[in-house]
C-alpha positions as a printed NumPy array, in Angstrom:
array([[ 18.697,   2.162, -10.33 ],
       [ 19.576,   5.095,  -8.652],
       [ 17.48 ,   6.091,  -5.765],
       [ 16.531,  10.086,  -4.573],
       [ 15.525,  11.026,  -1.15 ],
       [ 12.906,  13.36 ,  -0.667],
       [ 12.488,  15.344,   2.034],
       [  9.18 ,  15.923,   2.789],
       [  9.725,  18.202,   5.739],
       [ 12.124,  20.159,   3.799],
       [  9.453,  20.631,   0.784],
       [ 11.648,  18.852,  -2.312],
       [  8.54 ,  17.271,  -4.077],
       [  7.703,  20.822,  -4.853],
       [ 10.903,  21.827,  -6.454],
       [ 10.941,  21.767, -10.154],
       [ 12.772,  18.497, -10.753],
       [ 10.429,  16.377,  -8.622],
       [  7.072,  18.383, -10.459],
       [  8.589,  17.288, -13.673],
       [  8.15 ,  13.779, -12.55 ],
       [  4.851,  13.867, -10.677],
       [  3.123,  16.863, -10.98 ],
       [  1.166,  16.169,  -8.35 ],
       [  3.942,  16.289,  -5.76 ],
       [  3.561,  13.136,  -4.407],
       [  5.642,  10.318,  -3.413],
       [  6.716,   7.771,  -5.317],
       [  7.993,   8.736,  -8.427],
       [ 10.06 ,   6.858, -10.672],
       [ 12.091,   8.025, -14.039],
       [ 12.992,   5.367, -16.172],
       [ 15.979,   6.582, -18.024],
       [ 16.742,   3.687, -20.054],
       [ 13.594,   4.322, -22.527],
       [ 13.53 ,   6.855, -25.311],
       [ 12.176,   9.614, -24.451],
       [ 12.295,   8.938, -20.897],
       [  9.34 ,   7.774, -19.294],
       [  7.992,   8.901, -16.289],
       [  5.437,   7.127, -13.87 ],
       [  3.838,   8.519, -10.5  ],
       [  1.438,   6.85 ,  -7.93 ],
       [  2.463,   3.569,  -6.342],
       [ -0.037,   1.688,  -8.245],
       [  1.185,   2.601, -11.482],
       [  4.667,   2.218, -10.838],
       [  4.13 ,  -1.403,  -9.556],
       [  2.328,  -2.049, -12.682],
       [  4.77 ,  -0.517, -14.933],
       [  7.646,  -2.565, -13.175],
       [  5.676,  -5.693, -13.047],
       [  4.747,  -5.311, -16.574],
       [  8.519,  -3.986, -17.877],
       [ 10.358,  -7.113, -16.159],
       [  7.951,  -9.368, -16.259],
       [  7.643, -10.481, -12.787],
       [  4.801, -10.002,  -9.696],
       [  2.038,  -9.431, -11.932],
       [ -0.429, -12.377, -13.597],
       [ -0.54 , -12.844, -17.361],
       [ -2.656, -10.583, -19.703],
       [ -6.169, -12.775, -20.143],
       [ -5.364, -14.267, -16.952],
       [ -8.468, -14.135, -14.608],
       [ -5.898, -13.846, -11.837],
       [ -4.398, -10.674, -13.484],
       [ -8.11 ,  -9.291, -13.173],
       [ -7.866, -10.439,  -9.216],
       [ -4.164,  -8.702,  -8.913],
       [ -5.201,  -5.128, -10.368],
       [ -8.8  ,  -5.702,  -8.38 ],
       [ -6.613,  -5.937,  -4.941],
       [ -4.313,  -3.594,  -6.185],
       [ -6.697,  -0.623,  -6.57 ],
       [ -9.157,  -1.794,  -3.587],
       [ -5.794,  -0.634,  -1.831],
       [ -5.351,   2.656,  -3.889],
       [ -8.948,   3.195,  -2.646],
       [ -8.639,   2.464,   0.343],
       [ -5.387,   3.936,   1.649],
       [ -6.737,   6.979,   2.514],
       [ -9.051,   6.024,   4.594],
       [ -6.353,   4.396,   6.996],
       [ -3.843,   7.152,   6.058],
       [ -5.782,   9.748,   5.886],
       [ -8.583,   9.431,   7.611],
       [ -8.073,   7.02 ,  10.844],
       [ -4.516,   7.644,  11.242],
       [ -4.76 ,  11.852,  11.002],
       [ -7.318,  11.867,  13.433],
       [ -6.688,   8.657,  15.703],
       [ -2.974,   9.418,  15.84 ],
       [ -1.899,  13.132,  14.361],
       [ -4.406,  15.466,  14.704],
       [ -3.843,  17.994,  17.753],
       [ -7.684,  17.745,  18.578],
       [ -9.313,  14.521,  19.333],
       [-12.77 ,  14.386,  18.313],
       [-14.747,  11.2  ,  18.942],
       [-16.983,  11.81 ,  15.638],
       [-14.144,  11.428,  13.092],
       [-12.118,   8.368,  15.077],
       [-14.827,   6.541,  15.443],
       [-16.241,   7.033,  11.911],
       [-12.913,   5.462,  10.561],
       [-12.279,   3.214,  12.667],
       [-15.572,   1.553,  12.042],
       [-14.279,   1.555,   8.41 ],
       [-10.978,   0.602,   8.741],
       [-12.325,  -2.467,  11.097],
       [-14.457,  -3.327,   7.989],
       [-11.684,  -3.191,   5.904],
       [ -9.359,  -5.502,   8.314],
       [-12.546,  -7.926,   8.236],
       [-12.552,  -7.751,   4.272],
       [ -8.878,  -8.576,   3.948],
       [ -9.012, -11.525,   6.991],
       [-12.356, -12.945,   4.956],
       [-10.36 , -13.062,   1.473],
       [ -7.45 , -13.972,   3.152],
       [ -9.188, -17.417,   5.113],
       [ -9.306, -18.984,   1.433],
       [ -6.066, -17.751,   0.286],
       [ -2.377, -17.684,   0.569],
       [ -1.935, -14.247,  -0.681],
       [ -4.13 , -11.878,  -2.608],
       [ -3.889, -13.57 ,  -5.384],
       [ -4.   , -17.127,  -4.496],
       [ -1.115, -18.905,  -3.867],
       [  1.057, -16.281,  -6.041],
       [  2.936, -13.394,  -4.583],
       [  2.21 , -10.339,  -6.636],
       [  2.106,  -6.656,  -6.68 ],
       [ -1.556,  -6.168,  -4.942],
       [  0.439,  -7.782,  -1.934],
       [  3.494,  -5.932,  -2.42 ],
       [  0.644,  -2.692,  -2.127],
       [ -1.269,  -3.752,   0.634],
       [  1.146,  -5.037,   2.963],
       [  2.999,  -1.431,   4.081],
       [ -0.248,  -0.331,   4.952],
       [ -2.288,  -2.68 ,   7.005],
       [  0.846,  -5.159,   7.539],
       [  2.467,  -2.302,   9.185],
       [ -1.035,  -1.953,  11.077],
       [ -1.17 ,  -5.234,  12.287],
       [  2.34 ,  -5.369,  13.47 ],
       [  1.401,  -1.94 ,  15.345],
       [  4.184,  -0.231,  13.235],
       [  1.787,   2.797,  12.453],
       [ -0.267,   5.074,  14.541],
       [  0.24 ,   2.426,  17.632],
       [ -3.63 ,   1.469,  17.295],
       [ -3.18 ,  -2.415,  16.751],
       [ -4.644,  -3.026,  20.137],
       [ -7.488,  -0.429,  19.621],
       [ -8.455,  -2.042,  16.379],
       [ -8.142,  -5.534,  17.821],
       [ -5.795,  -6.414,  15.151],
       [ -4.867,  -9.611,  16.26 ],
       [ -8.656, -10.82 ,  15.982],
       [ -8.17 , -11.186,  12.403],
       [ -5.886, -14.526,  12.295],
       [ -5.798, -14.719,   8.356],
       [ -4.915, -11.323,   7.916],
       [ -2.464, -12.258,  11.391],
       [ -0.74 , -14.965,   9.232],
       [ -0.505, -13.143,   5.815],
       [  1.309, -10.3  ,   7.671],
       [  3.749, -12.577,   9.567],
       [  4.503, -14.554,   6.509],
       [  5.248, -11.65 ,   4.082],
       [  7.266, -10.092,   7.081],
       [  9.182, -12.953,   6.496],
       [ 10.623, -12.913,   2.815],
       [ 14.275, -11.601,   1.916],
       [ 13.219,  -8.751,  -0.319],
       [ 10.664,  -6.906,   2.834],
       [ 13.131,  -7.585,   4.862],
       [ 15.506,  -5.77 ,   2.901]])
């Protein structure tokens, strides 16, 4: 593959050849070149799906009730994203104002979300069991990065380290080759 940086500060998802790809101007985007026509996929969720799917790999079997549990995770994280992104870490982090309204509002749901990820998490390996797949590969930049205080520096305001299953999970996917890569 060949990779492209975009420069956000510079404005390059908005030039022509990145719109082409996602015309929402968003990264990801990938371009497959090696299908006829080309085929073009935007929004991390569907490129993980379209990878998993094309070589086979990260992503339970069609009629498999774990596939149902993998694209469940997967999109409780396209969901919920923005409210750590977006939400808690603009105004906890980013914004030049601090209001109290706004911080506190999303950090009462991003603790809820930490508490629904360590609750899952006490009865399984990863978010799908004891298989490694693409709803982990999704959720682990975000709220790994969180709980290794990577982002926004608010692991000690949110108490990460209260939630020990969602602890481990993080330390132990910190830990394969490929995210270390």
């Amino acid at each position: 593959y060949d990779a492209y940086l975009i420069n956000i500060g510079d404005g390059d998802q908005f030039g022509s050849g990145f719109v082409d790809i996602n015309p929402n101007s968003k990264i990801p985007a990938l371009l497959d070149t090696s299908t006829n026509p080309e085929t073009r996929v935007f929004e991390s969720g569907a490129i993980l799906i379209y990878l998993a799917e094309k070589f086979g790999h990260f992503v339970p079997a069609v009629g498999s009730p774990l596939r149902a549990e993998c694209l469940s995770w997967l999109f409780w994280q396209v969901g919920s994203g923005p409210y750590l992104g977006g939400g808690f870490g603009h105004f906890y982090a980013y914004a030049p104002e601090k209001f109290e309204y706004p911080i506190e509002r999303f950090t009462m749901e991003v603790k809820r979300q930490l508490d629904v990820l360590d609750q899952h998490l006490a009865n399984n390996q990863y978010m799908c069991g004891d298989q490694y797949t693409i709803a982990d590969m999704a959720i682990w930049p975000w709220y790994g990065a969180l709980v290794q205080n990577k982002v926004y520096g608010a692991a000690e305001f949110l108490q990460t380290k209260s939630y020990k299953n969602l602890v481990r999970w993080t330390e132990e996917i910190s830990q394969r080759k490929a995210v270390k890569r």
